[in-house]
LOSESE-669019 format. One record per residue (C-alpha): residue number from 1; residue in one letter; x, y, z. Coordinates in nm, 2 decimals, padded with zeros to 4 digits, always signed. Each point is the difference from the previous one (the first is absolute). Layout:
# residues N
ATOM    nr   rest       xx       yy       zz
ATOM   NUM      A        X        Y        Z
...
//
This chain:
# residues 227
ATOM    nr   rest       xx       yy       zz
ATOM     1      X   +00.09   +01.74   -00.22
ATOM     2      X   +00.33   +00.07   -00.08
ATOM     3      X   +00.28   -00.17   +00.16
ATOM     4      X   +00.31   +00.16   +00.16
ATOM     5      X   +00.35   -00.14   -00.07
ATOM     6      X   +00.24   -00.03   +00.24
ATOM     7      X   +00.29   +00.19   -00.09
ATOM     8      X   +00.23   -00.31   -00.25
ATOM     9      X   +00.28   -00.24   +00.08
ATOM    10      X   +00.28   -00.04   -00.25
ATOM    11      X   -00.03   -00.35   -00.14
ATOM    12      X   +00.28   -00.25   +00.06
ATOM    13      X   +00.22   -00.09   -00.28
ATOM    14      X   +00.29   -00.28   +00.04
ATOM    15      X   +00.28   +00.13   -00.16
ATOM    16      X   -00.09   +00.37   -00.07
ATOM    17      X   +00.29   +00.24   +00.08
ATOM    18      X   -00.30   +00.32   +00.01
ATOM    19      X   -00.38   +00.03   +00.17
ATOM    20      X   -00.21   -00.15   -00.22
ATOM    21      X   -00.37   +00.24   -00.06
ATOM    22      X   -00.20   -00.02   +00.32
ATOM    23      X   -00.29   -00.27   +00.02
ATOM    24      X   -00.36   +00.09   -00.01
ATOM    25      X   -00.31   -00.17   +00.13
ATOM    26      X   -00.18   +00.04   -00.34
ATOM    27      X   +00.31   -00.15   -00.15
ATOM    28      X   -00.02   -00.32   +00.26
ATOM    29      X   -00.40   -00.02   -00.11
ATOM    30      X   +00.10   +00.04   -00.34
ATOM    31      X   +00.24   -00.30   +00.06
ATOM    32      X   -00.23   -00.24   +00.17
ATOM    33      X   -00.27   +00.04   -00.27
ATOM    34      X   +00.27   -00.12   -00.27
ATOM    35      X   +00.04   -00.28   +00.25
ATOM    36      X   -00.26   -00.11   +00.04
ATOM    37      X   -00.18   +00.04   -00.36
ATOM    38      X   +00.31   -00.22   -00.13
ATOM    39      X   +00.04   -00.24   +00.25
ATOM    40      X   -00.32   +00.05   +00.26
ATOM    41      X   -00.06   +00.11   +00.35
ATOM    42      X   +00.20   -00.30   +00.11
ATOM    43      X   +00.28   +00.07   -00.12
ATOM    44      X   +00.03   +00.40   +00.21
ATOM    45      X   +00.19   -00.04   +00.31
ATOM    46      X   +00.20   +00.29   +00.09
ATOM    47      X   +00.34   -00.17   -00.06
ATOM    48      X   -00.15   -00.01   -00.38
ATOM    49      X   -00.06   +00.36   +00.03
ATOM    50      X   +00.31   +00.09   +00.09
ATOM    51      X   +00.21   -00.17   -00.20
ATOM    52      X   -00.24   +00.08   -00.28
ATOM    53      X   +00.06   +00.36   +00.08
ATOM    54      X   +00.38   -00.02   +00.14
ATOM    55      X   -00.10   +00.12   +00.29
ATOM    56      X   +00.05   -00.15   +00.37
ATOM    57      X   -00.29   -00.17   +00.15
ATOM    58      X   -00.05   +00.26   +00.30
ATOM    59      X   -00.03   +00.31   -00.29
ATOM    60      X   -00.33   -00.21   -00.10
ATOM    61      X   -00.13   -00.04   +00.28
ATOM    62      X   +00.05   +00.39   +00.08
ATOM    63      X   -00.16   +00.10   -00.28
ATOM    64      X   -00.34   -00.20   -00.03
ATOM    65      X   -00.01   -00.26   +00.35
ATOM    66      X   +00.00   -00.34   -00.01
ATOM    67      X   -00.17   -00.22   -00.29
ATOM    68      X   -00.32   +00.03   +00.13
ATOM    69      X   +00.01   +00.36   -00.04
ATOM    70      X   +00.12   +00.00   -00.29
ATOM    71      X   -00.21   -00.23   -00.17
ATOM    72      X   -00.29   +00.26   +00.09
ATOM    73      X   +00.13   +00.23   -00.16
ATOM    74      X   +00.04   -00.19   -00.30
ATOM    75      X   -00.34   -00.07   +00.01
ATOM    76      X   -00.07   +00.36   +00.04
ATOM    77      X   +00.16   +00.08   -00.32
ATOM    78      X   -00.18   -00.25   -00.16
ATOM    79      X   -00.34   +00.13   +00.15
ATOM    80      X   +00.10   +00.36   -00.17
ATOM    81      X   +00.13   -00.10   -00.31
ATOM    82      X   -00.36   -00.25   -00.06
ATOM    83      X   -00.18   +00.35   +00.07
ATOM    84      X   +00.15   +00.18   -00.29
ATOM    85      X   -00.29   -00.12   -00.24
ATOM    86      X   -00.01   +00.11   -00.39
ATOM    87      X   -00.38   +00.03   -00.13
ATOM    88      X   +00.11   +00.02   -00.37
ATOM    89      X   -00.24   -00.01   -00.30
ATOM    90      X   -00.29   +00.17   -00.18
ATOM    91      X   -00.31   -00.17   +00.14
ATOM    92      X   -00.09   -00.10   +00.35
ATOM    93      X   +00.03   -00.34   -00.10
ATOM    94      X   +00.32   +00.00   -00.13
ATOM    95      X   +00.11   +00.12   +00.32
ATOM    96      X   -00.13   -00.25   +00.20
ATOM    97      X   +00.17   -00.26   -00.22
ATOM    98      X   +00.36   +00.15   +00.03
ATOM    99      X   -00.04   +00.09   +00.38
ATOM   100      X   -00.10   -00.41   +00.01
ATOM   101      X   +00.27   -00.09   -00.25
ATOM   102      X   +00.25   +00.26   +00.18
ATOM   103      X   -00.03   -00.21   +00.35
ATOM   104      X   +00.08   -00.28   -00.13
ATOM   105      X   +00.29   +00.10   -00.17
ATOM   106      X   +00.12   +00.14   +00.33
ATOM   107      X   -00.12   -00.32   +00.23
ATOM   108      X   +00.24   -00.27   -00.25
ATOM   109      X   +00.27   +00.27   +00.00
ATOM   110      X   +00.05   -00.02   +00.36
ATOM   111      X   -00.06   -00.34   +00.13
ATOM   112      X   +00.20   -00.02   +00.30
ATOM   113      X   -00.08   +00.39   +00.16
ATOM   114      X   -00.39   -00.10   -00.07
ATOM   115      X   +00.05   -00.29   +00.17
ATOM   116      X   +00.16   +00.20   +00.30
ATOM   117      X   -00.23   +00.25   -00.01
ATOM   118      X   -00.28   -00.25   +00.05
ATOM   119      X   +00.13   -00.20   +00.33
ATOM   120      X   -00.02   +00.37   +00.13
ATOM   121      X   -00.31   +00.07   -00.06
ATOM   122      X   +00.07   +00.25   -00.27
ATOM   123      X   -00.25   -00.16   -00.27
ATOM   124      X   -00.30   +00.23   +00.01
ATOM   125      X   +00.25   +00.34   +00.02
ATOM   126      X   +00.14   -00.14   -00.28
ATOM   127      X   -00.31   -00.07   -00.19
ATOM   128      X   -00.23   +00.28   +00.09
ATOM   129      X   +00.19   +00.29   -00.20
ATOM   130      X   -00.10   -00.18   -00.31
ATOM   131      X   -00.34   -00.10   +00.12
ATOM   132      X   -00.08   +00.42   +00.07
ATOM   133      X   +00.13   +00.07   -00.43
ATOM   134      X   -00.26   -00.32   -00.08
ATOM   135      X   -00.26   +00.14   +00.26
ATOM   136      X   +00.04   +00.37   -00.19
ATOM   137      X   +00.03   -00.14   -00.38
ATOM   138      X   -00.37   -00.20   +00.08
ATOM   139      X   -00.15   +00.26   +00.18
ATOM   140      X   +00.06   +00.18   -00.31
ATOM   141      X   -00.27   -00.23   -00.12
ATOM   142      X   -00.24   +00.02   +00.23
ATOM   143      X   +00.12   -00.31   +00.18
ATOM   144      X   +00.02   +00.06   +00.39
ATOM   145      X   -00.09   -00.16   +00.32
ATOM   146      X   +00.06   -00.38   +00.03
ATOM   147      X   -00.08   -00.05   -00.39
ATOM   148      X   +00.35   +00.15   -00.01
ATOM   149      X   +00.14   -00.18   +00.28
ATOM   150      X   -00.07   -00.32   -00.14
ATOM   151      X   +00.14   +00.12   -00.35
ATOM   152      X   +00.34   +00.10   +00.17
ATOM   153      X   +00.00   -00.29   +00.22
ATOM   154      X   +00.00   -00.28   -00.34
ATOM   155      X   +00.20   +00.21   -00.16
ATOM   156      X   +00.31   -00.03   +00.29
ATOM   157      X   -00.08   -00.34   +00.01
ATOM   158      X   +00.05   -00.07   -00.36
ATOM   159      X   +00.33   +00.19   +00.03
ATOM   160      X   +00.08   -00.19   +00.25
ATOM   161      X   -00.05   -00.31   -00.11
ATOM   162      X   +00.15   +00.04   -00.32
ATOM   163      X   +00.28   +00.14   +00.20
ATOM   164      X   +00.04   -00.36   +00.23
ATOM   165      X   -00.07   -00.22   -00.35
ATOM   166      X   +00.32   +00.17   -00.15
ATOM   167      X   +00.23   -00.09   +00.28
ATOM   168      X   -00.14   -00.37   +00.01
ATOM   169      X   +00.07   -00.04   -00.35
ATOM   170      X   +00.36   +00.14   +00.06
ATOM   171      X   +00.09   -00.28   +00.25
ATOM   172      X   -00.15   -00.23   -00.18
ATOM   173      X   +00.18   -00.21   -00.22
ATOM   174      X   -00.01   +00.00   -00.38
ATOM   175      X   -00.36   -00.16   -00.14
ATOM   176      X   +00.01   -00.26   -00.25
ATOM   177      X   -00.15   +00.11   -00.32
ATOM   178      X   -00.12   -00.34   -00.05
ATOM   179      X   -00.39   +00.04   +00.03
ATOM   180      X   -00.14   -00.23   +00.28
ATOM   181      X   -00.16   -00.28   -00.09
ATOM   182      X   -00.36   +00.10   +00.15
ATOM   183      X   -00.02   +00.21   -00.33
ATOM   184      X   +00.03   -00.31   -00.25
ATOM   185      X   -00.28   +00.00   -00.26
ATOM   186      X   -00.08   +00.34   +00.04
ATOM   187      X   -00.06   +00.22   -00.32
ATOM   188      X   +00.15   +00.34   +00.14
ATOM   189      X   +00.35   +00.01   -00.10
ATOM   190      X   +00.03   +00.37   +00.08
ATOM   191      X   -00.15   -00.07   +00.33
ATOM   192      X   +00.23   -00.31   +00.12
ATOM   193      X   +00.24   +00.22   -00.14
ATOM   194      X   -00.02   +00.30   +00.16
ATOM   195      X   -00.05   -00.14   +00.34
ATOM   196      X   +00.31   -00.26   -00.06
ATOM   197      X   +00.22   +00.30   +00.01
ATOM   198      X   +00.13   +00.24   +00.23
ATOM   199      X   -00.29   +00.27   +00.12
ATOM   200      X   +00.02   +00.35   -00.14
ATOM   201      X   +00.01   +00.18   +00.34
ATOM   202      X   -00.03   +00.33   -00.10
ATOM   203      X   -00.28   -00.10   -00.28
ATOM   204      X   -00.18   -00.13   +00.24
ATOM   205      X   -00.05   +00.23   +00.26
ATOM   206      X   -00.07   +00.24   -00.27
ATOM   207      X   -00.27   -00.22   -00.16
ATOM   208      X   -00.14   -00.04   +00.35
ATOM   209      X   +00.06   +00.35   +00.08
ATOM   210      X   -00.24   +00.08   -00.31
ATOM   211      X   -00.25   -00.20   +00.07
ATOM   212      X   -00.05   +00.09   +00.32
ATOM   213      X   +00.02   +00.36   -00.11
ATOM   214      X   -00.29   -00.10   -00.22
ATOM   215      X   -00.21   -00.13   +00.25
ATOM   216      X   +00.04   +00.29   +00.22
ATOM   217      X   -00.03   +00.31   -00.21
ATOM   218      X   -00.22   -00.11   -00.26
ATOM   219      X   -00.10   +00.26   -00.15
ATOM   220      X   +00.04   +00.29   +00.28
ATOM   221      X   +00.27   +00.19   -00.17
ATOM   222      X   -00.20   +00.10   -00.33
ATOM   223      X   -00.30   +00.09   +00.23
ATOM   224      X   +00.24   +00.21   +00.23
ATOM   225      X   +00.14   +00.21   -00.30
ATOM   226      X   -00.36   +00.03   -00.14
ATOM   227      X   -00.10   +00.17   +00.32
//
């Protein structure tokens, strides 16, 4: 439901000898989402606001309420902008793995307003515009009912925890590439090698993505275009 804004307040400008453009509440949203994706939702107080938008503390408050309310309404946004899904590709399948592949991208770009957008509650809105494009694209091939629900379910978690992998390795401090000693005497250099390294991320949540693709759909998209 659309909102109605009050009618705008001329920000506050130290110094300025005319009225500077009046203040919206999309443009104080718009300024606690930069907030908080830079710095996160600790760092939004209303001072911040303001002096991020040189505007006095009482024009914020006029225009979205106190933090509380506003952080609602940042998690609103986020709510609508995670229900503009993109099923792209040529095959069912293909669909599935960029609507997959397309959550995640979203979930590591916005740590902070997920995070937000969880202590309220807001997880399964968030998720369940994504879980209707999977539920269409496998219906497509014949998979319905709790087959499907268990398909959709694996595949958000595997999203999910790809997504909470990434961030740990961010914090974490920079791996020695010497290769533990527990692997001494082994005849696998390629092995050691590849798991005394760094992880590929993104290579391997789409190497699990694939193989659980596999398991899945078989073959159930060359008998559906048979039909």
């Amino acid at each position: 439901m659309a909102t109605t804004e009050p009618r705008s307040r001329s920000r506050r400008r130290p110094g300025a000898s005319s009225a500077a453009p009046p203040l919206s509440g999309d443009e104080v949203v718009e300024a606690a989402l930069r907030i908080v994706e830079r710095e996160g939702a600790g760092a939004l107080t209303m001072r911040r606001l303001a002096d991020e938008l040189g505007a006095a503390v009482t024009a914020i408050y006029w225009h979205v309420g106190n933090r509380d309310a506003l952080v609602n309404r940042l998690v609103e946004r986020l709510v609508e902008d995670m229900g503009d899904v993109h099923p792209s590709g040529r095959t069912a399948r293909a669909r599935i793995a960029g609507l997959a592949a397309e959550l995640r991208t979203r979930l590591l770009a916005r740590p902070h307003l997920i995070a937000l957008a969880d202590q309220r509650g807001m997880t399964d809105a968030m998720f369940q515009p994504v879980q209707v494009a999977l539920a269409d694209e496998l219906a497509e091939l014949g998979i319905r009912g709790r087959r499907a629900g268990q398909i959709i379910q694996v595949l958000q978690c595997h999203v999910v925890a790809s997504v909470v992998l990434a961030r740990a390795v961010g914090r974490s401090p920079a791996r020695s590439r010497q290769a533990p000693l527990e692997w001494e005497g082994r005849a696998d250099p390629a092995l050691i090698a590849t798991l005394s390294t760094d992880p590929d991320l993104d290579g391997a949540f789409a190497f699990g993505l694939d193989a659980l693709l596999d398991r899945f759909l078989d073959d159930r998209e060359v008998r559906t275009r048979r039909r």
